[in-house]
C-alpha positions in Angstrom: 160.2 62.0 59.3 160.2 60.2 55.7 158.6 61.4 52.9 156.6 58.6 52.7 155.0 58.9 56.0 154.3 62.5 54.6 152.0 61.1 51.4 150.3 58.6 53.8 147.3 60.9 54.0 144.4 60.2 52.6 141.4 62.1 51.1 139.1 61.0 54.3 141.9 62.0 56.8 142.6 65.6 55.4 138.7 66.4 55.3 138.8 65.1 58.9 141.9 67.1 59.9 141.1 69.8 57.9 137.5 70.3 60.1 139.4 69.9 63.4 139.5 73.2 64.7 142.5 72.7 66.4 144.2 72.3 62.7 142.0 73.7 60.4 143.8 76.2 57.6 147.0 74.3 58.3 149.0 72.9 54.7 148.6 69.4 53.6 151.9 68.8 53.9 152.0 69.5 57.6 148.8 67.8 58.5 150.2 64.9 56.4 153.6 65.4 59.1 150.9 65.3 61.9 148.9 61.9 60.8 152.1 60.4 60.5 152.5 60.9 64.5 148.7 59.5 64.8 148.0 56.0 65.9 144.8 54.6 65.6 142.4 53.4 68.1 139.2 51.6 68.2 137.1 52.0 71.6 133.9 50.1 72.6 131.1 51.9 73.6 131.3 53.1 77.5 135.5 52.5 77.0 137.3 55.2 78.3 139.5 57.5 76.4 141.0 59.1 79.2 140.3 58.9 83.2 140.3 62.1 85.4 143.7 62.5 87.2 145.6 60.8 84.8 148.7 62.4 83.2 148.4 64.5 80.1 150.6 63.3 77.2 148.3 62.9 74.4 145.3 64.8 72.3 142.5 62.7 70.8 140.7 63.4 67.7 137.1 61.9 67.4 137.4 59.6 63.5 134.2 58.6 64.6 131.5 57.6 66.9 130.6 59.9 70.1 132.6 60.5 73.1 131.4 62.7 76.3 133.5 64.9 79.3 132.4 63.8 82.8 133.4 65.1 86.0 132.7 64.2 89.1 131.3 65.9 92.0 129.6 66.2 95.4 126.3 66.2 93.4 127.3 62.9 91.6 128.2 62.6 87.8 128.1 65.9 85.6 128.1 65.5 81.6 130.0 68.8 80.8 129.7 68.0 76.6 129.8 65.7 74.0 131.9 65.5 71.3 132.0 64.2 67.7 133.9 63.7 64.4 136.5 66.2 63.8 136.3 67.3 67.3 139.4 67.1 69.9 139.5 65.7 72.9 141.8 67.1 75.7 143.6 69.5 73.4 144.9 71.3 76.4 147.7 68.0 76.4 149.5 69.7 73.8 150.6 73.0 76.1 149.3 71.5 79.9 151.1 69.0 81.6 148.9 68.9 84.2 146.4 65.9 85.2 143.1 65.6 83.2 140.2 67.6 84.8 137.3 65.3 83.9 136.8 61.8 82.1 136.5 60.9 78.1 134.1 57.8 77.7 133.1 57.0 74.3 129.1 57.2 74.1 129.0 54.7 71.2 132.1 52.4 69.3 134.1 55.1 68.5 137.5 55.8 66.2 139.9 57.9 67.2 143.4 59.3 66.6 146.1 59.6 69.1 148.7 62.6 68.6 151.3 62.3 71.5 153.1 65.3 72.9 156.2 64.4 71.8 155.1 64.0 68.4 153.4 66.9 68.6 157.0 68.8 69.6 158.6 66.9 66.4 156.3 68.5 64.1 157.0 71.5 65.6 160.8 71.6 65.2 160.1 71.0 61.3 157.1 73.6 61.0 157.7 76.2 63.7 154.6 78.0 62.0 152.0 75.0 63.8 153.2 76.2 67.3 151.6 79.9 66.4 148.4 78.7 64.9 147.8 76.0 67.5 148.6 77.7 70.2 146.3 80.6 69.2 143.4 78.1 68.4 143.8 76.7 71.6 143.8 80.4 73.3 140.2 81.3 71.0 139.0 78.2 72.5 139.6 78.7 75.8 138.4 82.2 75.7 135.3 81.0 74.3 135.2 78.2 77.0 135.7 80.8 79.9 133.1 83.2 78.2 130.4 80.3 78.3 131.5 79.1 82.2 131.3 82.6 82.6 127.5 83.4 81.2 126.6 79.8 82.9 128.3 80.9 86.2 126.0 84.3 85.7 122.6 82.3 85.1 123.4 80.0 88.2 124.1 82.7 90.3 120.6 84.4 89.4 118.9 81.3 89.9 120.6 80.8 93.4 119.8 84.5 93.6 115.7 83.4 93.4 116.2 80.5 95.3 117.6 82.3 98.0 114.8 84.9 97.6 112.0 82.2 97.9 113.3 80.5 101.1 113.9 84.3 102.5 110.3 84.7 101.7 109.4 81.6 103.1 111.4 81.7 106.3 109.5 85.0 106.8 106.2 83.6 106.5 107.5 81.2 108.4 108.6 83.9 111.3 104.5 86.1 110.8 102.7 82.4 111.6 105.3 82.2 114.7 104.2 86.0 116.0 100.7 85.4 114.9 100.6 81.9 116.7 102.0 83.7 119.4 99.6 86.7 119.9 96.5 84.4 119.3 97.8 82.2 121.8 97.7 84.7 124.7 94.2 85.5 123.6 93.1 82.2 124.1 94.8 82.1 127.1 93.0 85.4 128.1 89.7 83.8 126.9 90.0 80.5 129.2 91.4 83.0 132.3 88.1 84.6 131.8 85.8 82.0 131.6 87.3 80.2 134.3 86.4 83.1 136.3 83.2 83.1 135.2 82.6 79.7 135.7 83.5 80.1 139.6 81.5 82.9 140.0 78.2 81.0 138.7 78.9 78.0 141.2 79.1 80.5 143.6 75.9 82.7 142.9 78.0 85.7 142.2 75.9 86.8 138.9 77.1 90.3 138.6 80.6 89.2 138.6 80.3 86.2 136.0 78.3 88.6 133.6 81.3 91.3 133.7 83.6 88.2 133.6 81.9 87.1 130.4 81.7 90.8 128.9 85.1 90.4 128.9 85.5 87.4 126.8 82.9 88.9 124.6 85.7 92.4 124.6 88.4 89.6 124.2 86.9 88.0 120.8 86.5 91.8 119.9 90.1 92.1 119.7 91.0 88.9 118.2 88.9 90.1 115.4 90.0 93.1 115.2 93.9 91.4 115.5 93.0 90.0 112.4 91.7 92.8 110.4 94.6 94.1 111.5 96.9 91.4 109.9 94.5 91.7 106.5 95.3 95.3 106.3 98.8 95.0 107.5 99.0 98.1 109.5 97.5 98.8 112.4 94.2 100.1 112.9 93.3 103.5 114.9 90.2 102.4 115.6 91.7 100.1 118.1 93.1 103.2 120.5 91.1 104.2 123.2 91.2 106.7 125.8 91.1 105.2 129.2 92.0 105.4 133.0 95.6 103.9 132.3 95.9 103.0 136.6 92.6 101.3 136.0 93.5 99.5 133.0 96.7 97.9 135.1 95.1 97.1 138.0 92.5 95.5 136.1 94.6 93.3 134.2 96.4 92.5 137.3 93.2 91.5 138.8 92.5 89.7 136.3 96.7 87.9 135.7 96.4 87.1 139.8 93.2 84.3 139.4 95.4 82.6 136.8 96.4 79.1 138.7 99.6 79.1 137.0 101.1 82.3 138.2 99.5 81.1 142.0 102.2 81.8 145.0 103.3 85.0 143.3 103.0 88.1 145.5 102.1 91.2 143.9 102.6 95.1 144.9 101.7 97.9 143.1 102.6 101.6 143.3 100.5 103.9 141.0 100.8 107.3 140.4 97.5 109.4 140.9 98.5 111.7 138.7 98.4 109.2 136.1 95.0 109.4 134.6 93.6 109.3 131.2 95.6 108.0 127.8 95.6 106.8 124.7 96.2 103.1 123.5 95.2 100.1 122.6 94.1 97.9 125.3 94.5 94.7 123.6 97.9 95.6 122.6 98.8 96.6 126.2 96.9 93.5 127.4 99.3 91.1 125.8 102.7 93.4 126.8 101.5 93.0 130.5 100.2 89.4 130.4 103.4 88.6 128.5 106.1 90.8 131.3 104.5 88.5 133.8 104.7 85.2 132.7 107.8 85.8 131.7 109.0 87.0 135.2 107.2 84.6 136.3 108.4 81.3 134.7 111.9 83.1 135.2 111.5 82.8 139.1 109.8 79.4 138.9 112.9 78.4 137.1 115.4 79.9 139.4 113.3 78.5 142.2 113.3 81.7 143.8 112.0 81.8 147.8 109.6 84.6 147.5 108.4 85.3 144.0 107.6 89.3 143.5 106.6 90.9 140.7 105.9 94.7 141.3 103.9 97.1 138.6 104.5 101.0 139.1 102.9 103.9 137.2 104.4 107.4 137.1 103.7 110.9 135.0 107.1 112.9 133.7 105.2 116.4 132.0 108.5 117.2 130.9 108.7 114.8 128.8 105.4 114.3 128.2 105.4 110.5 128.9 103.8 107.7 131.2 106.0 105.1 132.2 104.8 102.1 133.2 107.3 99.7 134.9 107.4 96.1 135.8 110.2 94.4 138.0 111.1 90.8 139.7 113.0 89.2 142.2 114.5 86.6 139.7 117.6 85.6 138.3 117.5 88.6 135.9 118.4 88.6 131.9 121.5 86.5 130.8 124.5 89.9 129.6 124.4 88.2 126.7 121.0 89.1 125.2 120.6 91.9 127.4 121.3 94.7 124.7 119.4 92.5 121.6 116.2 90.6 123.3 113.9 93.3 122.0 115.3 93.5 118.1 116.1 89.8 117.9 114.8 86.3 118.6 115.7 85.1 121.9 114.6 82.9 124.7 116.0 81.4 127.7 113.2 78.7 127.8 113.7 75.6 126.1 109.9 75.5 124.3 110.3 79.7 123.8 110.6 81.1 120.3 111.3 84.3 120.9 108.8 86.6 119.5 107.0 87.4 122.7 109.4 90.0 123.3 109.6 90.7 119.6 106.1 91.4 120.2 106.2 93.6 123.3 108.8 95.8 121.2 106.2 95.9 118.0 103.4 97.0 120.1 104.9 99.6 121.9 106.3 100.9 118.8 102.9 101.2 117.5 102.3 103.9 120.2 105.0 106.1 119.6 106.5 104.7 123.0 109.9 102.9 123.6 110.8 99.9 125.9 114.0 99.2 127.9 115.3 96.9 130.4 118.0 96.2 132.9 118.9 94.3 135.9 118.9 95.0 139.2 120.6 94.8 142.0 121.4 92.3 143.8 118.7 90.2 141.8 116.2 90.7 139.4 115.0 92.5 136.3 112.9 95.5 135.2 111.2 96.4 132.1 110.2 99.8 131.7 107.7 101.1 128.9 107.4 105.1 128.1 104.0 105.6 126.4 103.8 109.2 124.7 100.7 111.7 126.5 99.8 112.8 123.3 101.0 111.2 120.2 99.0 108.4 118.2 100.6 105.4 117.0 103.0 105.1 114.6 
């Protein structure tokens, strides 16, 4: 390297040089040794300085003009920074071989110098002492680089952490419309079952009959307000326990389940236990875990095309342990092994319009009274649900 080359630096250049914090503090004389390695270029606004991918054998320092680092990615073009006089672009050429991470395109005409590798090297076997203060610029700026991915990583993650929160929240508003859609829709269908009784009975002159018929759609909107307070309060009111002739209260609803014209051409048997007399609970509640056992079973034979649809409701007392159990069993095809040991804590449904909360539901209620619900199938076809309500305890 002549000396020439080494007085070749001008007053502009070493202010420029000197800001770059790549080689700022370094001698005159050496950054005089590094312009002399420089060439000059002069880029047109959008011109690129460097393409992602392409090899690494050169470091650019911005004379003047603008240049910005893009990347690109499955959410289209990122701007990572800009940067202007006196700043480097892809310093990491001088110690990384490896292909450039992102693109340099000038933002407006732009002046830059280019400082190759191998000059870089040459320099280097003169002044040994440029390696050590490069190389730990380089490390500082790296470190500082990391610590701002880092904190940037951190506030992404806490936004993803809210996003995430809101579309939990939402898909759980989403899954209290499905269970309240659900649980208003069996009153309604409850309401119409009534009325359509009732309706019958006045074309046939049977007035004592249609004005119980219709007391019971006046009792059914008694509950779906009641369902509602319920939902404002979001616990479940006492109010709503009664204490009634449990056999009464199944046979009734059964009575009521066997005029509905889509469960026709079901037989029905029954086997109560007389010593099963007065308890505790909510008769709405019960009303849709009944309605809903025999649909289900129901549609679940209909499906199978089973010969001679059964569905059979049983009552019995245990003192010991101080429990009715009310049972309910079919003739069908039975519950698919694989949701047999989840269908009551998760969303499932054999049906192709089903949703899955009906069951859901069934669970809910009987929790609400202190009771538990199981099922199994049976032998050589079929399946039985059987619900343990508690003698004494109150809902939970």
């Amino acid at each position: 390297m002549s000396e020439a080359k080494c007085q070749s630096l001008t007053e502009t250049t070493r202010v420029i040089l000197e800001k770059t914090k790549v080689f700022s503090g370094l001698t005159s004389e050496v950054l005089s040794a590094l312009r002399s390695g420089m060439q000059t270029k002069l880029l047109s606004k959008g011109e690129k300085v460097y393409r992602e991918g392409e090899s690494s054998e050169s470091i650019f320092i911005v004379r003047s003009g603008l240049v910005t680092i893009l990347r690109e990615s499955e959410a289209g073009t990122l701007e990572l920074e800009s940067r202007g006089p006196g700043d480097v672009v892809g310093e990491s050429a001088l110690i990384d071989v490896a292909p450039r991470y992102a693109t340099a395109v000038c933002k407006t005409d732009t002046r830059v110098f280019e400082l190759s590798r191998k000059e870089f090297f040459a320099v280097m076997t003169i002044y040994p002492q440029v390696a050590q203060h490069v190389l730990g610029v380089l490390s500082s700026k790296m470190r500082d680089s990391e610590m701002r991915r880092l904190r940037e990583l951190e506030t992404r993650t806490i936004e993803l952490q809210r996003c995430l929160t809101d579309h939990q929240r939402l898909a759980i508003k989403g899954e209290m419309a499905s269970e309240v859609a659900h649980t208003l829709t069996n009153f309604i269908q409850a309401l119409g079952g009534f009325l359509d009784l009732a309706e019958r009975d006045v074309a046939e002159n049977r007035w004592d009959q249609a004005v119980r018929h219709l007391q019971e759609v006046r009792q059914c909107f008694e509950h779906v307000r009641l369902y509602a307070e319920s939902l404002l309060y979001s616990e479940h009111p006492s109010r709503l326990m009664q204490t009634l002739d449990f056999n009464e209260f199944v046979a009734g609803q059964l009575a009521f389940i066997r005029q509905q014209k889509k469960l026709a051409g079901i037989e029905y048997k029954t086997d109560f236990d007389p010593s099963v007399s007065s308890l505790s609970f909510d008769p709405s509640g019960l009303q849709q875990v009944i309605y809903t056992l025999v649909v289900n079973a129901a549609e679940a034979m209909k499906s199978a095309s089973v010969a001679n649809p059964l569905i059979r409701l049983t009552t019995r007392m245990n003192h010991e342990a101080g429990i009715v159990q009310f049972t309910l069993s079919d003739n069908g095809p039975g519950v698919e092994r694989s949701i047999l040991d989840r269908m009551f804590q998760q969303r499932v449904s054999t049906k192709k319009t089903g949703h899955g909360f009906g069951l859901m539901n069934i669970a809910r209620i009987v929790a609400q009274h202190g009771g538990t619900v199981a099922v199994r199938n049976l032998a050589p076809q079929g399946a039985e649900f059987s619900i343990s309500l508690p003698l004494q305890k109150g809902p939970s």
